[in-house]
N, C-alpha and C positions, 0 to 999 in steps of 0.2 A: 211306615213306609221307609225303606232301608234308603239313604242317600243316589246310589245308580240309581234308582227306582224315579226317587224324586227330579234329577237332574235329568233325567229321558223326559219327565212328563213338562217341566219347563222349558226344555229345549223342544220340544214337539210346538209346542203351546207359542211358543218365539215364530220358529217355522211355519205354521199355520197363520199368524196373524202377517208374517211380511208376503205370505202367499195370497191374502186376501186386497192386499193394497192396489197391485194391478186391478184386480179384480172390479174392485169399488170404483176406481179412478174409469176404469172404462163405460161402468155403469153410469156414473155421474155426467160421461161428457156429451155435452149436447143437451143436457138434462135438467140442467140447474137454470131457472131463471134470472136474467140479466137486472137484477136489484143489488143495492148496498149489502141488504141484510143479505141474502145469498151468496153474494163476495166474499164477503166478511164471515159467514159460518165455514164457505170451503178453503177460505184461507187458515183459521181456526184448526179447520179439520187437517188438511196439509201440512202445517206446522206439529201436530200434535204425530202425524204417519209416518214424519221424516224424523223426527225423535225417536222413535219407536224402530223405526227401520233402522238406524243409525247404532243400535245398540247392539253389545256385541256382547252373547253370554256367556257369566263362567262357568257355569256347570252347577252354581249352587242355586239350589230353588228358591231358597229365600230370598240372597240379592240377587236374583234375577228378575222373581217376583215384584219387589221394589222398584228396580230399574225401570220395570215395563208401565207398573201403574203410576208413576209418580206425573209422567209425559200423558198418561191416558186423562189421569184426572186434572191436570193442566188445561188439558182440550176440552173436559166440562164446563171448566170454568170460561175457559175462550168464548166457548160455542152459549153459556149463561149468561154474561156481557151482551152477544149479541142481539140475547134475546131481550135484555134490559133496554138495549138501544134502539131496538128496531119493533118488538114486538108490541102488542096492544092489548091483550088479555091479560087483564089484575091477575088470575089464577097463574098463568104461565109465569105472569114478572116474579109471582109471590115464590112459585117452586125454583125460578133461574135462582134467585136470592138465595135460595136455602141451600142450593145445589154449590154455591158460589163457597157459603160458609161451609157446609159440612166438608166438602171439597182440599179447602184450604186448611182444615185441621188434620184431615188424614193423612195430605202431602205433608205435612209440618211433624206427624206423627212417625210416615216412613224417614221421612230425613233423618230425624231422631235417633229411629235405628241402624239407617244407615253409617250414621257416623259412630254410633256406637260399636258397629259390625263391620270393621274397614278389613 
């Protein structure tokens, strides 16, 4: 895929995801139950939309790529916390855990190349 090619399909990809933020936000209001753990997942979630919103592409798919998931898979982790804190199913604590670890080495992974790709 020749570079223009790649950097239309990140930049679209950018576009669409801060087109969906109203979206969600309007879906969710009134909608979410008035609990911790639901506080705390759309704050989670909020924190992870305004990173993402906040990002401004350059045109290269790769670190744009990076830019987008690093904030995305931060919000996994956010939103696995919550689930460790608040949740009660072994099965779900067991997958937040694993969501947490794998999570934290792929961020660790893109950093990596991001600093290596300044």
């Amino acid at each position: 895929m020749n570079n223009m090619l790649k950097t239309a399909v990140a930049a679209s990809a950018i576009i669409a995801m801060a087109g969906a933020i109203p979206a969600f936000a309007q879906m969710q209001h009134g909608a979410t139950a008035d609990t911790p753990a639901a506080k705390a997942n759309m704050q989670a979630h909020q924190k992870m939309m305004d990173t993402m919103k906040g990002a401004k592409p350059t045109g290269d798919a790769d670190k744009d790529f990076v830019m987008m998931m690093i904030p995305h898979h931060q919000g996994a982790i956010d939103m696995a916390e919550v689930e460790l804190k608040y949740g009660k199913d072994p099965e779900l604590k067991a997958l937040a855990e694993k969501i947490i670890a794998d999570q934290k080495k792929e961020i660790a992974q893109m950093e990596k190349w991001q600093s290596a790709n300044k």
